[in-house]
C-alpha distance (Angstrom), angle and dihedral (degrees) to the residues before:
residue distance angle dihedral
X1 . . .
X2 3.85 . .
X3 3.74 121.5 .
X4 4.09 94.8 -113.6
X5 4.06 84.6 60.5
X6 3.77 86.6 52.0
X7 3.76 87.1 46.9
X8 3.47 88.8 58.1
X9 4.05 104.5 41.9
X10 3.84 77.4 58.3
X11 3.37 106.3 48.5
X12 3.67 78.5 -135.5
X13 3.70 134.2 167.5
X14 3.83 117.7 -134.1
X15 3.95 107.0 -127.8
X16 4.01 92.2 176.8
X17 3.81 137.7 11.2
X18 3.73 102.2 31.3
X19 3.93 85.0 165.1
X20 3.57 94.6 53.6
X21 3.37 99.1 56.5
X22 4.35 101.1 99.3
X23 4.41 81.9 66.3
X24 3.73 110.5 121.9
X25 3.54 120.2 -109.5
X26 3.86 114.7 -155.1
X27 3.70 108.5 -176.9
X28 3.91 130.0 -8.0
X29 3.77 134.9 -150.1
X30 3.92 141.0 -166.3
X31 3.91 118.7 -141.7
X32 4.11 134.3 145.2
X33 3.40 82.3 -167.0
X34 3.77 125.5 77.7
X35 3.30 108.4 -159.3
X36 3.48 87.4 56.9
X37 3.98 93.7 62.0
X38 3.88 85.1 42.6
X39 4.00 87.3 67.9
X40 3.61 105.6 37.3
X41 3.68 117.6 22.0
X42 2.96 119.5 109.3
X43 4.09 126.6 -129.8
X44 3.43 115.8 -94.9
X45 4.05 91.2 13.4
X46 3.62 130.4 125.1
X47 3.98 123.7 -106.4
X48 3.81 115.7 -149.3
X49 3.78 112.6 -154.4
X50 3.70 153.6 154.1
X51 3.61 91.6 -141.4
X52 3.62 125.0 107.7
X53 3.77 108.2 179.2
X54 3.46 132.4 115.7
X55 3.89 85.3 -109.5
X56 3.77 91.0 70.4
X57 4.28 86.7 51.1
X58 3.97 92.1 49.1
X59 3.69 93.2 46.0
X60 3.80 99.6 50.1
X61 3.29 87.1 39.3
X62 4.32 88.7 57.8
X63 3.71 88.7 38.2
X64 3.83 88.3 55.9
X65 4.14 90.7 -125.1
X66 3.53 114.8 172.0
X67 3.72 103.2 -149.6
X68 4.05 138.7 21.0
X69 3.69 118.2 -148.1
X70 3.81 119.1 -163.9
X71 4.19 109.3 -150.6
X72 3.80 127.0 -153.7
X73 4.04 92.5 28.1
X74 3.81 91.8 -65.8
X75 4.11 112.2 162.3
X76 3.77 119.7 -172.2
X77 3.82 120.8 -137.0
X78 3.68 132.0 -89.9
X79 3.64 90.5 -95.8
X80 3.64 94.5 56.5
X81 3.95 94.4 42.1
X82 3.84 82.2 62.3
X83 3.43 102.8 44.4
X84 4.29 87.9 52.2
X85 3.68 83.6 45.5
X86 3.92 88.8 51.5
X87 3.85 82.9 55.0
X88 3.81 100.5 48.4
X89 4.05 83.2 -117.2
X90 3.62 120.2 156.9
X91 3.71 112.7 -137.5
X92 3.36 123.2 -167.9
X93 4.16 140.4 177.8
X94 3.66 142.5 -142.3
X95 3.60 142.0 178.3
X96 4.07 93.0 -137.8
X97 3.46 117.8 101.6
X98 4.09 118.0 -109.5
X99 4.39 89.7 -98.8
X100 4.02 93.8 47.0
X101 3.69 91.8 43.6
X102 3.84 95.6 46.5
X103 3.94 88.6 45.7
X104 4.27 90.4 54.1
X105 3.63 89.9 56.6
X106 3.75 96.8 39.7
X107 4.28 87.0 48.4
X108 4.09 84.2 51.5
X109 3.51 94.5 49.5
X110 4.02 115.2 -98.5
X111 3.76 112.0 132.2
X112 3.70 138.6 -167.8
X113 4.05 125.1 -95.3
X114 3.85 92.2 -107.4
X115 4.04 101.1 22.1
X116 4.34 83.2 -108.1
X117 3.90 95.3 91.3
């Protein structure tokens, strides 16, 4: 799935990367916690999250993840939109929570690494 069909699932609005967004997205995943994305996401997926700290940047960029997606309308801070930038990491927002936003995906067909995301 490319990131402009995620775009539009969402309804989202793309805060960074607008020229990234025809990169394939293989699987996806929704996490406030890190570590959890650290052990099962897969490369070149997309996190879901509610997080907007530079800890959710470095870890997708370490995990290789091709897009960020910010749930219920959450948008990160200059600092952070630079640092993503920095990264060539699209970021992009929406105003559905993370469990409505992971279900659109999952309905249109993007899956997990293991099937347990």
């Amino acid at each position: 799935m490319k990131i402009s069909e995620i775009k539009d699932i969402l309804k989202a609005t793309v805060i960074t990367g607008e020229e990234l967004l025809d990169k394939t997205v293989t699987a996806g995943g929704s996490a406030d916690l890190m570590d959890d994305v650290l052990s099962a996401i897969a490369k070149n997926g997309v996190i879901l999250t509610g997080l907007t700290t530079e800890h959710v940047i470095r870890t997708a960029q370490i995990s290789g993840v091709a897009a960020i997606v910010f749930v219920r309308g959450k948008k990160p801070d200059e600092q952070i939109v630079n640092l993503a930038k920095s990264y060539n990491l699209p970021l992009l927002q929406t105003r559905y929570s993370l469990f409505v936003a992971s279900g659109r995906l999952y309905m249109n067909g993007l899956r997990g690494l293991d099937g347990s995301w």
